[in-house]
HTML snippet that shows the backbone in 3Dmol.js (N, CA, C, O; Angstrom):
<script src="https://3Dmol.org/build/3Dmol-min.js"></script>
<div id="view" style="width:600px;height:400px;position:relative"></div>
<script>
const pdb = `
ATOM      1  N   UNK A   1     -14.080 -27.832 125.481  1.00  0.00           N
ATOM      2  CA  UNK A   1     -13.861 -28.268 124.112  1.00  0.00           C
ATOM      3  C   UNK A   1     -12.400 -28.681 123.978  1.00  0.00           C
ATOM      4  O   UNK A   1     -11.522 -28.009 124.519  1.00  0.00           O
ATOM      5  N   UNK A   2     -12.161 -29.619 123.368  1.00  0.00           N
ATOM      6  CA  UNK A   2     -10.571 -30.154 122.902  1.00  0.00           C
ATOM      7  C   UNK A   2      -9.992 -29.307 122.539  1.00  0.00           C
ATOM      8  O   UNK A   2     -10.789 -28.483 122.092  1.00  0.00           O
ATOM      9  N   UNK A   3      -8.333 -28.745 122.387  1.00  0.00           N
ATOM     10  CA  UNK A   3      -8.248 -28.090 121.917  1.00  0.00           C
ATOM     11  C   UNK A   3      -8.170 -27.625 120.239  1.00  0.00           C
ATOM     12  O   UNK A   3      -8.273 -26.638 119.510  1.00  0.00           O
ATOM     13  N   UNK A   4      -7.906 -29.126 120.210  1.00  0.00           N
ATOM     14  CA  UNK A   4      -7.255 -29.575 118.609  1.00  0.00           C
ATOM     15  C   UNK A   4      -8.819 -29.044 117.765  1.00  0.00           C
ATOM     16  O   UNK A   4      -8.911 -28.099 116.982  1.00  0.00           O
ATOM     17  N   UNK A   5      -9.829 -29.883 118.170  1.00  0.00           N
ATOM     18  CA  UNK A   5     -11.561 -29.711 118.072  1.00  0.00           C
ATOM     19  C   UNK A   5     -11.378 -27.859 117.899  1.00  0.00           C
ATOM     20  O   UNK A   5     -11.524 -27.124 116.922  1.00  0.00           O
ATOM     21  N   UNK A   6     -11.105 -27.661 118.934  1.00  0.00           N
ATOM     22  CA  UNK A   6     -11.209 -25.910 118.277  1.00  0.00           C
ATOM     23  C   UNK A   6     -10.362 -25.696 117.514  1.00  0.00           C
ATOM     24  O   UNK A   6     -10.761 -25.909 116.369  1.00  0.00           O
ATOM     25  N   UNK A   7      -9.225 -25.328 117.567  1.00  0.00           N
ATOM     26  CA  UNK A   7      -8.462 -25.370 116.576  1.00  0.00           C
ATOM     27  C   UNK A   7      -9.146 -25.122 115.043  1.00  0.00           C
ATOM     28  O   UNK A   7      -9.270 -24.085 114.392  1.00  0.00           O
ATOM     29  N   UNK A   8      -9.530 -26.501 114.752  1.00  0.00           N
ATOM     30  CA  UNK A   8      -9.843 -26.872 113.483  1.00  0.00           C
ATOM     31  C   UNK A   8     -11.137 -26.038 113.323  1.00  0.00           C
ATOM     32  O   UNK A   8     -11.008 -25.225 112.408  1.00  0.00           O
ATOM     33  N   UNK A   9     -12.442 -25.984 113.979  1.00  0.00           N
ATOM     34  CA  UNK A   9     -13.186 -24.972 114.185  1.00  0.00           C
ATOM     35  C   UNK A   9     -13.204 -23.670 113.952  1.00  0.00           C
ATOM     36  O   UNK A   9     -14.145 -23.109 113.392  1.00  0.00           O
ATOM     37  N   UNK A  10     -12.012 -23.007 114.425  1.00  0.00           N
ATOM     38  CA  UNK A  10     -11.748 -21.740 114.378  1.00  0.00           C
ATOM     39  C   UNK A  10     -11.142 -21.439 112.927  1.00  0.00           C
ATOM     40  O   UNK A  10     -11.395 -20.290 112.566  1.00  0.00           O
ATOM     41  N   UNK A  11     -10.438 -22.157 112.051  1.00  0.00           N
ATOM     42  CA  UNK A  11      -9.666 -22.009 111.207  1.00  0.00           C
ATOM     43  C   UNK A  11     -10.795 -22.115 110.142  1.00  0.00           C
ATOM     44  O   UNK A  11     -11.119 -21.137 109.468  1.00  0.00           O
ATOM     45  N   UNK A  12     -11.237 -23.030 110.045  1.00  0.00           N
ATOM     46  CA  UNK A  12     -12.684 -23.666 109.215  1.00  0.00           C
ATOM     47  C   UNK A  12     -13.383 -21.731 109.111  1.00  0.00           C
ATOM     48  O   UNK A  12     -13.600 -21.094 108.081  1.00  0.00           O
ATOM     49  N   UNK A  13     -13.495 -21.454 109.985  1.00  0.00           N
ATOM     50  CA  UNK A  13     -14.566 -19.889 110.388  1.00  0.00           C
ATOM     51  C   UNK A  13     -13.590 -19.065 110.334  1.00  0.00           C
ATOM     52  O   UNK A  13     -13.963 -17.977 110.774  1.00  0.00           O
ATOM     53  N   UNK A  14     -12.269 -19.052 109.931  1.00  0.00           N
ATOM     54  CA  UNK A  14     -11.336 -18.135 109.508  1.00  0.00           C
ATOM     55  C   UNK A  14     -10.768 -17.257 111.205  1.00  0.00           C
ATOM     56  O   UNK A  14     -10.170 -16.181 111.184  1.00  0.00           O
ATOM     57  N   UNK A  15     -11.024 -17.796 112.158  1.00  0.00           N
ATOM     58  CA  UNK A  15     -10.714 -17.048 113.386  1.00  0.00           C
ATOM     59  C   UNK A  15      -9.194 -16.976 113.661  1.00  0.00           C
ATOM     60  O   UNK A  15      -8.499 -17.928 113.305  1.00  0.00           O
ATOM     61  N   UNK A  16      -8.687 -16.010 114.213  1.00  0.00           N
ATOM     62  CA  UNK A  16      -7.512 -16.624 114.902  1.00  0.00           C
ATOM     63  C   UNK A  16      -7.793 -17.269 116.084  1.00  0.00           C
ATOM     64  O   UNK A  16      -8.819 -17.258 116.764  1.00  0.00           O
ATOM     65  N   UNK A  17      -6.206 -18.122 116.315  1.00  0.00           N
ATOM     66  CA  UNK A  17      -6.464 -19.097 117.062  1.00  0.00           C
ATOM     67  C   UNK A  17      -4.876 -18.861 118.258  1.00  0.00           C
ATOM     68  O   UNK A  17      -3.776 -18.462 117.878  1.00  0.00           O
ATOM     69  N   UNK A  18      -5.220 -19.217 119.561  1.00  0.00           N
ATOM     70  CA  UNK A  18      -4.033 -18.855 120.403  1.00  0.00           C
ATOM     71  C   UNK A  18      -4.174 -19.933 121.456  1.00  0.00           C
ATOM     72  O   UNK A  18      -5.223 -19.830 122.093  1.00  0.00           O
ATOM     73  N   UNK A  19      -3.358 -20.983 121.820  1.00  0.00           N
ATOM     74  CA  UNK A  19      -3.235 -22.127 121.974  1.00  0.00           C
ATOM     75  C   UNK A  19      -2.617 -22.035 124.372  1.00  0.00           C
ATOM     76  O   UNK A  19      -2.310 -20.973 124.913  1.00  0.00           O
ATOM     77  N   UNK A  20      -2.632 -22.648 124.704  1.00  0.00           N
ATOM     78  CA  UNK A  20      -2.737 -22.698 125.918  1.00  0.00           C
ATOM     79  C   UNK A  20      -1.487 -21.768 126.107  1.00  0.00           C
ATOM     80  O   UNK A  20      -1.551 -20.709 126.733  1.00  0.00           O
ATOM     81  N   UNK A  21      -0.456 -22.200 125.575  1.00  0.00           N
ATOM     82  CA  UNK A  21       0.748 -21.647 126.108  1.00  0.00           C
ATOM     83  C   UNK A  21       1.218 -20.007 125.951  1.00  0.00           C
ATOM     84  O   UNK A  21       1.816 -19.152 126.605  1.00  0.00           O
ATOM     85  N   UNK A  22       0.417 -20.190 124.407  1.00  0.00           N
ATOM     86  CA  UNK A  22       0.346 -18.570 124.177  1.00  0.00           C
ATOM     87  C   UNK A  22      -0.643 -17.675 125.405  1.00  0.00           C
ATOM     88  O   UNK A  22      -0.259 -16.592 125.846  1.00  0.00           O
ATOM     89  N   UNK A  23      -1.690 -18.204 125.761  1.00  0.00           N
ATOM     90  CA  UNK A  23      -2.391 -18.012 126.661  1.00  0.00           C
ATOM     91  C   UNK A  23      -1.433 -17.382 127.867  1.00  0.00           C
ATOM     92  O   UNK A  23      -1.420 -16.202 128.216  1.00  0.00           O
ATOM     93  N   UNK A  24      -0.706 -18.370 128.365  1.00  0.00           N
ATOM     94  CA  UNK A  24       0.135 -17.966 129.744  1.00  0.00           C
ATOM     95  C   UNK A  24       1.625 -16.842 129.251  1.00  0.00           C
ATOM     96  O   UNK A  24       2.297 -16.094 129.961  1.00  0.00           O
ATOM     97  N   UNK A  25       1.712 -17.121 127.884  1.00  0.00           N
ATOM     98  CA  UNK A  25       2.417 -15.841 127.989  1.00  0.00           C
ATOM     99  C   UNK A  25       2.211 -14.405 127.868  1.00  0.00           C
ATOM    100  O   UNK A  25       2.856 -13.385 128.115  1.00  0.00           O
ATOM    101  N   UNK A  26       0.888 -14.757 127.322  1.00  0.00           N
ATOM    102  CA  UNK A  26       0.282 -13.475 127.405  1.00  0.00           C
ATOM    103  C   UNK A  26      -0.165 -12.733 128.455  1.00  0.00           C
ATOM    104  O   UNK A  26      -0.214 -11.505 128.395  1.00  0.00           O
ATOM    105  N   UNK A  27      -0.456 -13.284 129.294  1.00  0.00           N
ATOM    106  CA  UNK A  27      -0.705 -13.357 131.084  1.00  0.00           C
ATOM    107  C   UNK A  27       0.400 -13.027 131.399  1.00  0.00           C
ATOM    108  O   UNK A  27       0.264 -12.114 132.213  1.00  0.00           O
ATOM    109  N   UNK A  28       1.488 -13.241 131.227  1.00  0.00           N
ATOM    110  CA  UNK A  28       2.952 -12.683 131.850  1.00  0.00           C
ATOM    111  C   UNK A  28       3.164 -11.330 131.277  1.00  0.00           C
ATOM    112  O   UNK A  28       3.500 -10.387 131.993  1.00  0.00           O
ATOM    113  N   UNK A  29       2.993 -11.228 130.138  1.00  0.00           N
ATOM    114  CA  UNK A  29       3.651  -9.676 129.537  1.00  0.00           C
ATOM    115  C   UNK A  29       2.011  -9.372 129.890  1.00  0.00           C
ATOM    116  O   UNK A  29       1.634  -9.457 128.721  1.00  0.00           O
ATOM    117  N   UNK A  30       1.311  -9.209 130.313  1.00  0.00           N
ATOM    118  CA  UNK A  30       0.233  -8.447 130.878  1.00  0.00           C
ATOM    119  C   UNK A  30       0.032  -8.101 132.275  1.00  0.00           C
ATOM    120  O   UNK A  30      -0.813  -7.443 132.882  1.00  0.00           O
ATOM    121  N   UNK A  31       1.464  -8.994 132.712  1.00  0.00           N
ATOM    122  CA  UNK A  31       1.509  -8.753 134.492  1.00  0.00           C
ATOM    123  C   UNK A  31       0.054  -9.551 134.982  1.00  0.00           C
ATOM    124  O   UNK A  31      -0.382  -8.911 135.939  1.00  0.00           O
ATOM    125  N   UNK A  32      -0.495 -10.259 134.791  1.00  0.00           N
ATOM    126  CA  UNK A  32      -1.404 -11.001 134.991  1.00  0.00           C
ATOM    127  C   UNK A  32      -1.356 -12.387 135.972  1.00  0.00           C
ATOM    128  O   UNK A  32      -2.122 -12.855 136.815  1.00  0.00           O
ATOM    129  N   UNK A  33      -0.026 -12.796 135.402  1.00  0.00           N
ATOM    130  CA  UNK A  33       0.614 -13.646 136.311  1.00  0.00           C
ATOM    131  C   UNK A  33       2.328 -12.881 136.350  1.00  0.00           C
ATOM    132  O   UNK A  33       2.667 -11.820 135.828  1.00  0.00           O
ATOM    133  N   UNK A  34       3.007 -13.655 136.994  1.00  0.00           N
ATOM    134  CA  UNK A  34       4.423 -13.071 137.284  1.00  0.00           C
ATOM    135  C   UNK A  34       5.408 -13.974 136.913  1.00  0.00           C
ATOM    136  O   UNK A  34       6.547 -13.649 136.577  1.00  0.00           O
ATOM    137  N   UNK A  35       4.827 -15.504 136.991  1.00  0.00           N
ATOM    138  CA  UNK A  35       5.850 -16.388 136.250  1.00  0.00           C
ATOM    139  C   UNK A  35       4.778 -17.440 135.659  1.00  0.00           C
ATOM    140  O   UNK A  35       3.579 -17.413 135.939  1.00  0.00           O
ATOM    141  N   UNK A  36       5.381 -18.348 134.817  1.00  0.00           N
ATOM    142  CA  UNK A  36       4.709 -19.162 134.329  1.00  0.00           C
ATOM    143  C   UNK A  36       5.169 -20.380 134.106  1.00  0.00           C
ATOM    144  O   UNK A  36       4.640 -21.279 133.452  1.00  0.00           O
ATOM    145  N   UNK A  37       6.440 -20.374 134.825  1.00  0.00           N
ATOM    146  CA  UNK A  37       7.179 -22.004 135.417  1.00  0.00           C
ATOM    147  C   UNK A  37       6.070 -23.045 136.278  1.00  0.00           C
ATOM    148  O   UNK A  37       5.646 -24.154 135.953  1.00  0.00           O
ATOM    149  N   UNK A  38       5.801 -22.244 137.455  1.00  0.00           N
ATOM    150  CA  UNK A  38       5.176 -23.501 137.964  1.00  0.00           C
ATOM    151  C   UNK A  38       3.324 -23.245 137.302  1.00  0.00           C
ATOM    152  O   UNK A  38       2.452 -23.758 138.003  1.00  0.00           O
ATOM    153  N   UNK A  39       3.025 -22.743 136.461  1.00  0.00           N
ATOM    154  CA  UNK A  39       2.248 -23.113 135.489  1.00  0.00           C
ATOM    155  C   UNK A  39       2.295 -24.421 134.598  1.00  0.00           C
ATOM    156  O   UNK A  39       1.432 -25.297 134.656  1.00  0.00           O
ATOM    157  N   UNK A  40       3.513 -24.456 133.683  1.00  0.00           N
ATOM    158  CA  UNK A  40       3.998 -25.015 132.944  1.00  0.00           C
ATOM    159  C   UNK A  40       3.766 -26.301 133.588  1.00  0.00           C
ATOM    160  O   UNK A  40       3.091 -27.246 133.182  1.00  0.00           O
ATOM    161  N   UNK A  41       4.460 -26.171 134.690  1.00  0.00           N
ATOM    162  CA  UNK A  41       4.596 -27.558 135.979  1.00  0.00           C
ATOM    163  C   UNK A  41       3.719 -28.426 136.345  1.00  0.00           C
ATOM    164  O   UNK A  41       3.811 -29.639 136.532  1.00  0.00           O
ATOM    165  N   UNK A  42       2.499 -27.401 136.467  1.00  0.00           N
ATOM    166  CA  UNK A  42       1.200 -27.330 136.779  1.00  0.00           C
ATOM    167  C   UNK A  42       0.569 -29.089 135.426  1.00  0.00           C
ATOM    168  O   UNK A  42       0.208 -30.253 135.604  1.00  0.00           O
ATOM    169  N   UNK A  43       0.905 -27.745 133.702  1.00  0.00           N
ATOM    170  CA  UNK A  43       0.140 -28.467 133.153  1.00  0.00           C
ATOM    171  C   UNK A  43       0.975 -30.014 133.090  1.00  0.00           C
ATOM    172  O   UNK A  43       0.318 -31.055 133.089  1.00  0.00           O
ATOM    173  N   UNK A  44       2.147 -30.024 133.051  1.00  0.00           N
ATOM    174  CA  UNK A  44       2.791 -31.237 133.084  1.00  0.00           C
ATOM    175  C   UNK A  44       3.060 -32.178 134.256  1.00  0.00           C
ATOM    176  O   UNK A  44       4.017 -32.948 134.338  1.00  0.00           O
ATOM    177  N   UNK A  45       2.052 -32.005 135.182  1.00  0.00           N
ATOM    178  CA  UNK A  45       2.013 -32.786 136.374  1.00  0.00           C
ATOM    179  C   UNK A  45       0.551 -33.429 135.912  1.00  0.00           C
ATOM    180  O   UNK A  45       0.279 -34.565 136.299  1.00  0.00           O
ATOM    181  N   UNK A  46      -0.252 -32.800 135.200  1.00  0.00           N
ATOM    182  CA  UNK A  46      -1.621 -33.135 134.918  1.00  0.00           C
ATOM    183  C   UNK A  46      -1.710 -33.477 133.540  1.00  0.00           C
ATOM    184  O   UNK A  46      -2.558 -33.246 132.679  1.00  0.00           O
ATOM    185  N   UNK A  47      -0.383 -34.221 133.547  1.00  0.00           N
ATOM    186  CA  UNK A  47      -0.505 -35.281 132.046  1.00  0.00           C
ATOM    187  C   UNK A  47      -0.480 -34.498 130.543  1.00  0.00           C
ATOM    188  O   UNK A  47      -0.981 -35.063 129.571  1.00  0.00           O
ATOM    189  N   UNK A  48       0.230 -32.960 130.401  1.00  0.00           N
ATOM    190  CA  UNK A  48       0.390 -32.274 129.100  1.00  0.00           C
ATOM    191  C   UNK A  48       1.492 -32.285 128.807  1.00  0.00           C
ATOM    192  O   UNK A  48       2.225 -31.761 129.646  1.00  0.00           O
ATOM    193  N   UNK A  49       2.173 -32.841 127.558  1.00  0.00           N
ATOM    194  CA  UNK A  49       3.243 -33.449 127.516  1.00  0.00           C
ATOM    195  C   UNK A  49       4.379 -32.183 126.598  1.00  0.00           C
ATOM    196  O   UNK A  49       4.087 -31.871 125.443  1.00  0.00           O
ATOM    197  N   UNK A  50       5.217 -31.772 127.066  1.00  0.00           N
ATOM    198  CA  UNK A  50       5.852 -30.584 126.535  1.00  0.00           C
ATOM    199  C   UNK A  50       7.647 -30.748 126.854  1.00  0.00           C
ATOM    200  O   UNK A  50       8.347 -30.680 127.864  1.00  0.00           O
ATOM    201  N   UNK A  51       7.870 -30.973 125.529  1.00  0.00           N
ATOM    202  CA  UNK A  51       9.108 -31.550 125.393  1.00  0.00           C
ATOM    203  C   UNK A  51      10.243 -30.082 125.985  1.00  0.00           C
ATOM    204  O   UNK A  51      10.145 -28.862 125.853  1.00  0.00           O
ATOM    205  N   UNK A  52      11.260 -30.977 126.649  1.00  0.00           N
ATOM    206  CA  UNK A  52      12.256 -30.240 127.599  1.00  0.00           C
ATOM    207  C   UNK A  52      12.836 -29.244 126.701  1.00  0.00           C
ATOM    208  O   UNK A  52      13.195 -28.198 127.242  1.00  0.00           O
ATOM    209  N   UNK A  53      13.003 -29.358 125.415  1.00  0.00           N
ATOM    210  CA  UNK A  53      13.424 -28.280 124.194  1.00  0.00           C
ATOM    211  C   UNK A  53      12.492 -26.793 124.657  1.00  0.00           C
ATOM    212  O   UNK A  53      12.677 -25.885 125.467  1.00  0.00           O
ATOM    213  N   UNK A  54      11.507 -27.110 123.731  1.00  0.00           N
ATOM    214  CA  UNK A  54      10.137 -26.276 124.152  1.00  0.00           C
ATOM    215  C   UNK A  54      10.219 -25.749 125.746  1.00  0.00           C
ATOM    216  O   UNK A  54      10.424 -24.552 125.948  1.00  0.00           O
ATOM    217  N   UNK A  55      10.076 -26.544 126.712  1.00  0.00           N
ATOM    218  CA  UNK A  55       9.713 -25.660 127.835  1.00  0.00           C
ATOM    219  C   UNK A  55      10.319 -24.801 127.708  1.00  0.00           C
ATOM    220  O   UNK A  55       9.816 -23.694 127.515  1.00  0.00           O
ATOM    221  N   UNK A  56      12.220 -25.097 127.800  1.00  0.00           N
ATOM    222  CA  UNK A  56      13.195 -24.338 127.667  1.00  0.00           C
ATOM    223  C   UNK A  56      12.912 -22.997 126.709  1.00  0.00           C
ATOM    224  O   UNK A  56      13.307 -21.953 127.228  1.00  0.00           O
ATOM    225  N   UNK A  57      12.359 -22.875 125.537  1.00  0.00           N
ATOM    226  CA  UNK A  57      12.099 -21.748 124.474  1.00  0.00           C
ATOM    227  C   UNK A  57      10.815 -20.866 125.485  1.00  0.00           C
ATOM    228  O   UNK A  57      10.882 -19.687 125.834  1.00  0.00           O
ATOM    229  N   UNK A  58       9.648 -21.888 125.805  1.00  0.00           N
ATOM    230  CA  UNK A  58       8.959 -20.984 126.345  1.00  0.00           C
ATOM    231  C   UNK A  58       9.463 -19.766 127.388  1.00  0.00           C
ATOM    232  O   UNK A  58       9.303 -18.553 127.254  1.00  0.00           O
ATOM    233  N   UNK A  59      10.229 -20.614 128.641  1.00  0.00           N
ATOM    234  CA  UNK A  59      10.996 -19.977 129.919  1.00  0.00           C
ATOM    235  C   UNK A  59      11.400 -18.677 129.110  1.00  0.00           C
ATOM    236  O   UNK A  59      11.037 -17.559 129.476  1.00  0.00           O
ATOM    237  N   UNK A  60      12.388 -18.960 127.680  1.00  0.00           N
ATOM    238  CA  UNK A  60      13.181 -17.866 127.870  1.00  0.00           C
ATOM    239  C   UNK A  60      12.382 -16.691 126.918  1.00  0.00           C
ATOM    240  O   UNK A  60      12.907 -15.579 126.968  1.00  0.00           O
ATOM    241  N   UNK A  61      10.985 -16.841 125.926  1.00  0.00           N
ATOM    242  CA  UNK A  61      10.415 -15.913 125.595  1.00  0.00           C
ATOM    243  C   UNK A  61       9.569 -15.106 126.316  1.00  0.00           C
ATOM    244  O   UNK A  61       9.033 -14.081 125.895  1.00  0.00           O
ATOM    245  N   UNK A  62       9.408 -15.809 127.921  1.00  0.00           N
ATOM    246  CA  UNK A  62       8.813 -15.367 129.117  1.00  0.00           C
ATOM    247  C   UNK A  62      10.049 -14.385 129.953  1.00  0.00           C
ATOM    248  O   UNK A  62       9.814 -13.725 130.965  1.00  0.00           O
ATOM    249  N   UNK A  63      11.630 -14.493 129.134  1.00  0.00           N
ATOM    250  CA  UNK A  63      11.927 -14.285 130.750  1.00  0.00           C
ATOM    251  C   UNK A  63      12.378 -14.672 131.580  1.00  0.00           C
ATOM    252  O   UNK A  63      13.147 -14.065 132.325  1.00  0.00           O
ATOM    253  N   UNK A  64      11.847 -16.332 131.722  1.00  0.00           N
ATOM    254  CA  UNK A  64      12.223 -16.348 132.761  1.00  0.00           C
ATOM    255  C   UNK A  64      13.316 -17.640 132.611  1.00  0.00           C
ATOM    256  O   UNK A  64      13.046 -18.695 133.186  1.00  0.00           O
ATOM    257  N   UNK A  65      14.531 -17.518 131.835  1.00  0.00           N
ATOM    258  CA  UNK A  65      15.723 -18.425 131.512  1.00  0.00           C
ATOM    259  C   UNK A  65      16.159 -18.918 132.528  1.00  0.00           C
ATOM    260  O   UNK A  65      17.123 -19.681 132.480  1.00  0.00           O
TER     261      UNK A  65
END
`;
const viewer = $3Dmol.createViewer("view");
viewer.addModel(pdb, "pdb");
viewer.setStyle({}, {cartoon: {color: "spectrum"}});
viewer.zoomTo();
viewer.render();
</script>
């Protein structure tokens, strides 16, 4: 499913909603994964577009500055 498509879905049905990135950080503070750089890498080699600001905020609420 798109994500945006859920998104709007979930909100419509009152759900919370937690979006890819929240996803991988949650995986980190769960020790699930150990970093989430070459994740990130991952999704932006495969065309997900995440401005150099942002990565930067993600890295450092992960950790990993």
């Amino acid at each position: 499913m798109d994500e945006r498509a859920g998104r709007k879905l979930a909100q419509t049905l009152a759900l919370p909603t937690i979006g890819t990135i929240g996803i991988l950080l949650l995986a980190k503070e769960e020790r699930i994964v150990s970093e989430i750089a070459p994740l990130l890498d991952d999704l932006i080699d495969q065309g997900t577009w995440i401005s150099p600001t942002f990565y930067q905020q993600i890295l450092q609420m992960a950790g990993e500055e």
